[in-house]
C-alpha positions in Angstrom: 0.0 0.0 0.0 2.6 2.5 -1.0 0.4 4.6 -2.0 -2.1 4.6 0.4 1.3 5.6 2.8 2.4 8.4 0.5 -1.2 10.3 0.9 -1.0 9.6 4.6 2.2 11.5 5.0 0.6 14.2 2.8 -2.4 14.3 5.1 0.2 14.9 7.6 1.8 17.6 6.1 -0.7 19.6 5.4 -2.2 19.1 8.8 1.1 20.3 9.9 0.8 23.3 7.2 -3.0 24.0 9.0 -1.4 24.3 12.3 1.3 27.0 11.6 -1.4 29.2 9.0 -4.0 29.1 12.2 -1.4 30.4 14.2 -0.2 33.0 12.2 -4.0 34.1 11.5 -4.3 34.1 15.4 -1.2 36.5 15.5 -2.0 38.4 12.7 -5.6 39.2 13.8 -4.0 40.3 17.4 -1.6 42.9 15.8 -4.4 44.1 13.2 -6.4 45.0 16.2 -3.2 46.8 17.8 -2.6 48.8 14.4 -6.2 49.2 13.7 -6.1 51.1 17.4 -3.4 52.8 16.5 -4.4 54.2 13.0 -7.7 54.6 14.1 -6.2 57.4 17.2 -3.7 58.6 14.1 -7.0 59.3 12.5 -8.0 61.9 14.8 -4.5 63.7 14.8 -4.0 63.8 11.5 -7.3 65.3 10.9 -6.8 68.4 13.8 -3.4 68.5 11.6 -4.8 68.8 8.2 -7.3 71.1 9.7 -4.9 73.5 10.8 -3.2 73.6 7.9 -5.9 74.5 6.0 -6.7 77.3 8.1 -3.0 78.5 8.2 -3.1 78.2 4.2 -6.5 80.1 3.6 -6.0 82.8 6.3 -2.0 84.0 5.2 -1.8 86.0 2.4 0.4 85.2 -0.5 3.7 87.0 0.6 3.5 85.1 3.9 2.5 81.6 2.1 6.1 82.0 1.1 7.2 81.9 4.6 7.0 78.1 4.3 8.9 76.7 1.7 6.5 73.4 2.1 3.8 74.8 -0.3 5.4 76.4 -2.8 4.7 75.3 -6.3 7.4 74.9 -8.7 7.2 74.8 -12.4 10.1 71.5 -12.6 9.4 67.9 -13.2 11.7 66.6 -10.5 9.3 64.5 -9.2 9.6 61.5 -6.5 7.4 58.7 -5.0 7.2 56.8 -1.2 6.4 53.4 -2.2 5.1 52.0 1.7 5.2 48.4 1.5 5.8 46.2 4.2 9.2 43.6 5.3 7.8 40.7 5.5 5.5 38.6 2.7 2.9 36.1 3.3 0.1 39.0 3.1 -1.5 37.8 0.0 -2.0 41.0 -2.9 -0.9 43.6 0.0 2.4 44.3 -1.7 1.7 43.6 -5.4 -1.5 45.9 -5.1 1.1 48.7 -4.3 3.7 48.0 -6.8 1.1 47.7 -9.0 -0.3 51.1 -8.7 3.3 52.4 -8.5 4.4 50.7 -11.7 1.1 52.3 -13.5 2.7 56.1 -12.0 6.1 55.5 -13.3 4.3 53.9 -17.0 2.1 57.2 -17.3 5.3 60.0 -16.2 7.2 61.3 -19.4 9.9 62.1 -16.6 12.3 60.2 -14.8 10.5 59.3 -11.0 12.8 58.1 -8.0 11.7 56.6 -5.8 11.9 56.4 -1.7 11.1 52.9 -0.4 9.5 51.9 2.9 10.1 48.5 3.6 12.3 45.4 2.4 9.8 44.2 0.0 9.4 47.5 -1.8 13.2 48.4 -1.9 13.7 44.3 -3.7 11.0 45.1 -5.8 12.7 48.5 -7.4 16.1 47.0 -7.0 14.9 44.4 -9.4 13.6 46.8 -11.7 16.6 48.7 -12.5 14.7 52.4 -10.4 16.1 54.5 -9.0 16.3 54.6 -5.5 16.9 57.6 -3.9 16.7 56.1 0.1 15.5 52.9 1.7 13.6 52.8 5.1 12.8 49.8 7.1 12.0 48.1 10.1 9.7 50.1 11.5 7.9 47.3 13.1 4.4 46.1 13.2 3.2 49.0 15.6 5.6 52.3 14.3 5.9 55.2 16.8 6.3 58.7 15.7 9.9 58.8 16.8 10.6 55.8 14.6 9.3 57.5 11.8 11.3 60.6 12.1 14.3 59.6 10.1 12.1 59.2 6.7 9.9 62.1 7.1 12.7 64.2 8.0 14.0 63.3 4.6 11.1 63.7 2.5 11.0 67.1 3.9 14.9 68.0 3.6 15.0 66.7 -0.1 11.7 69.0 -0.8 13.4 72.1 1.0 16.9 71.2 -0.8 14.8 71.5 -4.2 16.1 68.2 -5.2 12.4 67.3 -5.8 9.7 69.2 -7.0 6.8 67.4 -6.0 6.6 64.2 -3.7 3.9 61.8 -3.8 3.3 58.9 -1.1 1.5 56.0 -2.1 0.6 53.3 0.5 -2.6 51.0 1.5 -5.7 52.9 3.3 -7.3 50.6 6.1 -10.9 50.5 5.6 -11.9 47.0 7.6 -10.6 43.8 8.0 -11.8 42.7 5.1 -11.2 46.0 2.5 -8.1 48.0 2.0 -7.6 50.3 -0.5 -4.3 51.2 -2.4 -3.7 55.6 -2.2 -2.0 58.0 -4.4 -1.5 60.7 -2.6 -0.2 64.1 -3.2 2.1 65.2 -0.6 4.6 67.9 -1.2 3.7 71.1 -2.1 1.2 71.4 0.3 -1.7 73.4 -0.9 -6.0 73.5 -0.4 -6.7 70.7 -3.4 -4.1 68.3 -1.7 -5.5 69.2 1.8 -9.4 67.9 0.9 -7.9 64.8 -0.7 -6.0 63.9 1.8 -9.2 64.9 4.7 -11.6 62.7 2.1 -9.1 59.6 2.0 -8.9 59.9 6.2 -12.3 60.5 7.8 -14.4 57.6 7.4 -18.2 58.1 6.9 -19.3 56.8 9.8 -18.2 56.1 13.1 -15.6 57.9 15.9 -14.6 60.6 13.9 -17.4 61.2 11.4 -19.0 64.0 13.4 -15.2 65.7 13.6 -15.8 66.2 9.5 -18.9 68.8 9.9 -16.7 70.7 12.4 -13.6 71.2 9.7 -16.6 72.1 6.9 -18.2 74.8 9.0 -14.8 76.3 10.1 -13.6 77.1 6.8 -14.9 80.9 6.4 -13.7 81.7 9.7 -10.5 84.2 9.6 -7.9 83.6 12.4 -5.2 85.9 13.9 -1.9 84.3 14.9 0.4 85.0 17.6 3.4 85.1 17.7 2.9 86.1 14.3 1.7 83.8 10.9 5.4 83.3 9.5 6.8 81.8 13.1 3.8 79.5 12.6 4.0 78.6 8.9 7.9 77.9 9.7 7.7 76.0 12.9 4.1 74.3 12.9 3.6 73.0 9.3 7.1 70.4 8.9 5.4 69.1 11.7 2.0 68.4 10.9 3.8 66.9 7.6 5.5 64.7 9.7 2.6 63.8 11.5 1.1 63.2 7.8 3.8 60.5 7.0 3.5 58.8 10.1 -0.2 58.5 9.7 0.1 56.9 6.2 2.8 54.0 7.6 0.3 53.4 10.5 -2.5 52.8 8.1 -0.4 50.7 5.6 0.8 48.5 9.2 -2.9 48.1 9.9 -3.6 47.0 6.4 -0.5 44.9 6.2 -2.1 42.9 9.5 -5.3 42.3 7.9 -4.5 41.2 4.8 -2.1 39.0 6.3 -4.6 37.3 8.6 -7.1 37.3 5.5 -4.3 34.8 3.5 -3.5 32.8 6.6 -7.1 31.7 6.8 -7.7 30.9 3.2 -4.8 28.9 3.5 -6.1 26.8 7.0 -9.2 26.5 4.5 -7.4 25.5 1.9 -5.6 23.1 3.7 -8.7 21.8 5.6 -10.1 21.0 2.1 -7.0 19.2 0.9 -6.9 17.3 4.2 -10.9 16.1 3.5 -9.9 15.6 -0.1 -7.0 13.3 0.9 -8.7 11.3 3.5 -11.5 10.2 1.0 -8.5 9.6 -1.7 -6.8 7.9 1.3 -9.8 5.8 2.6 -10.8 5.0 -1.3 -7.1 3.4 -1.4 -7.2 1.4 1.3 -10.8 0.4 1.1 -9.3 -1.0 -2.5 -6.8 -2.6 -0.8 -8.4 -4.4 1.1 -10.7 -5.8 -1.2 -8.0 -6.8 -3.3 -6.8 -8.8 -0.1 -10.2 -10.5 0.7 -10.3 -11.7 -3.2 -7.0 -12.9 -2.9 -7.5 -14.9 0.0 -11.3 -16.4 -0.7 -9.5 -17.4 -4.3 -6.8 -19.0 -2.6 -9.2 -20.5 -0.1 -11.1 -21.7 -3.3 -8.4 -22.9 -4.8 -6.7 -25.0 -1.8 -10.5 -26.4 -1.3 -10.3 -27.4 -4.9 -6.8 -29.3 -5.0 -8.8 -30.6 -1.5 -11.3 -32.8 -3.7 -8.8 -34.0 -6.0 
């Protein structure tokens, strides 16, 4: 019955295979919940953030705009993305639903893009590709902290200032649920009011903790504001760090997604491997059912047969 032993150590395996994908769904559906908590506080944050900056940007007049290097708009095509993907695989389409978008950028850009990758995956991916890689980032763990994240912000903002790059887009994966997460484009540097509402529409969700904050930022755009000390101490001090505060909200929201989709592929594959298992227990139990029928013929024909040479 070699056979019949061959699918028995397969049925092993893959029960084996079960065991390790259940626990790395149980893991991953822990540390979702931990990001999710985490990107879901960002949320809050990065919405007082954005909603300052919108009323620092329609309240200052155009000379003191100019105050803050961090939304002026420049006529050159130096342009560069930051590609957040994660370190580790075994998260199903997480990563190749970013490269994917990110290759479709580069394909549609009559220019040159570099590129800034967060994560091991996304700086192999570019590496592989022959891009341009202007700086790689990683390890900032499953749950980032805003000191962690530092380092790379603080670079997208000195190569903006440093007029190395003209504009600076981020693309990375939007937690929605568990179940849904959405790839983003998303305009960065220069900051100015169209990038602003895209980035407020992409945050807030429609419902839920911070869907009553979105009427406040609506109703408060008319309002005029004075500043103290003075508008350009603001504009110079305040905005690099509600930009910052912007990049470390989008790598929270890509470690939440990363988390989810993770657990998502683990328990495909436990049910994927629990129908292989059932599949190889009928194949196994068809085998051996054969088998033994084969046996019982083979012994009531020798029976027969010695009962035969019997009357002789």
């Amino acid at each position: 019955m070699a056979g019949g032993r061959a699918i028995k150590s397969r049925i092993k395996s893959t029960k084996s295979i079960q065991q390790i994908t259940k626990a790395m769904e149980a893991v991953s559906a822990v540390k979702m919940r931990k990001s999710e908590s985490a990107a879901i506080k960002g949320r809050g944050y990065a919405l007082y953030a954005l909603n300052i900056l919108q009323k620092i940007h329609n309240s200052l007049s155009e000379d003191i705009k100019k105050t803050s290097p961090l939304f002026e708009t420049r006529e050159g095509n130096k342009k560069c993305i930051v590609v957040i993907a994660s370190d580790k695989g075994l998260a199903g389409s997480f990563n190749s639903n970013v490269f994917k978008k990110a290759s479709l950028l580069i394909e549609k850009e009559t220019s040159p893009i570099s590129v800034i990758t967060v994560g091991k995956r996304s700086r192999e991916f570019f590496e592989r590709r022959g891009i341009k890689i202007v700086r790689s980032f990683e390890g900032f763990g499953d749950f980032a902290l805003l000191d962690e994240v530092v380092p790379l912000s603080d670079f997208i903002i000195n190569t903006f200032l440093s007029k190395e790059f003209d504009k600076i887009d981020v693309i990375y994966t939007n937690f929605v649920s568990a179940l849904k997460q959405e790839v983003l484009v998303r305009p960065l540097l220069p900051l100015n009011e169209e990038v602003l509402k895209e980035v407020v529409a992409n945050i807030l969700p429609e419902s839920g903790k911070f869907s009553d904050i979105k009427k406040e930022t609506t109703n408060n755009q008319k309002v005029e504001y004075k500043f103290e000390p003075g508008a350009s101490e603001i504009a110079e001090n305040l905005v690099p760090s509600l930009v910052r505060l912007e990049i470390f909200h989008s790598v929270l929201e890509a470690n939440a997604s990363e988390h989810a989709a993770r657990m998502v592929a683990m328990k495909n594959a436990s049910t994927n491997a629990k129908e292989m298992i059932g599949t190889l227990t009928i194949k196994y139990n068809k085998e051996r059912q054969a088998q033994i029928t084969k046996e019982l013929i083979e012994i009531t024909s020798g029976k027969e047969a010695l009962a035969a040479q019997l009357e002789e």
